[in-house]
C-alpha positions in Angstrom: 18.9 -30.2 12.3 15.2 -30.4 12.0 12.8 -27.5 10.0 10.8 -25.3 11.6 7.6 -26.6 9.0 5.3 -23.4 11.3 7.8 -20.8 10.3 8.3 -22.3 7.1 5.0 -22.0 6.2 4.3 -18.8 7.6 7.4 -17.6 5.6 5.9 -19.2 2.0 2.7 -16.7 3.1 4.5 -14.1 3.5 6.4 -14.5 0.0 3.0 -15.1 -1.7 2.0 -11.5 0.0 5.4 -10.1 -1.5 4.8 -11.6 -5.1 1.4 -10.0 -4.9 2.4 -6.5 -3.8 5.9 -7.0 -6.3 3.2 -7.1 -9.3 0.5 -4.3 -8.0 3.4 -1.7 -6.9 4.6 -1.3 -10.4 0.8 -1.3 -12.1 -0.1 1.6 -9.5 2.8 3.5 -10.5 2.5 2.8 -14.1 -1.4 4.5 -13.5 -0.3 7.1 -12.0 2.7 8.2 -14.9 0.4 7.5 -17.0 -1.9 10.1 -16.0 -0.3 12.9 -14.6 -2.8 15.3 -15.6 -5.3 14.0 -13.0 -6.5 15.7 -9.6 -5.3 12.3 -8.0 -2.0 11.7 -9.1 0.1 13.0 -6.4 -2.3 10.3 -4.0 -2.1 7.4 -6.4 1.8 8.2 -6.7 2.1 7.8 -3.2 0.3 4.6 -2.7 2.4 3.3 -5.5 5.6 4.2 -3.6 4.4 3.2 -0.5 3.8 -0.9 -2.1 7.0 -0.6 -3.6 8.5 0.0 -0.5 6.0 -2.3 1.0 7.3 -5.3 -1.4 10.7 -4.6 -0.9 10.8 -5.0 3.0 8.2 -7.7 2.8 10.6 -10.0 0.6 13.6 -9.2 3.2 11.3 -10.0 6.5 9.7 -13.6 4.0 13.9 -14.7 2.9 14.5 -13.7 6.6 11.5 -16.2 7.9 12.6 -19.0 5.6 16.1 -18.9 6.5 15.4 -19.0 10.7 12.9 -21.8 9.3 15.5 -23.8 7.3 18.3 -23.3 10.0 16.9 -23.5 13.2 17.9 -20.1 14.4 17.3 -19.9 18.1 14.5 -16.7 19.4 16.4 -14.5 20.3 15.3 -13.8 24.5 15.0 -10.3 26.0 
């Protein structure tokens, strides 16, 4: 069993793109509870819940990369 050291590495990307949104999701939403009174809360709200989201599938698709990497999961052919 040999790693995949390409999809490896493209799956360690990927997880420093989910650590990133995993830490600007909750500051967003944090900005926007914390100033519900503004014209742009309902926007800001939704950019926060659209990273959250964002983070969440990102760190299934980056464990999902690393895993194929580590095992040698064969492509799947159409």
């Amino acid at each position: 069993m040999k790693t995949d050291k390409d999809l490896l590495i493209k799956g360690v990307k990927h997880f420093a793109y989910t650590f990133l949104l995993m830490f600007t999701a909750p500051i967003i939403l944090w900005q926007a509870f914390k100033n519900q009174e503004h014209t742009f809360y309902i926007p800001v709200l939704i950019v926060g819940l659209l990273l959250a989201i964002a983070a969440i599938a990102m760190g299934f698709y980056s464990v999902h990369l690393i895993m194929n990497a580590l095992f040698n999961t064969p492509k799947k052919k159409k």
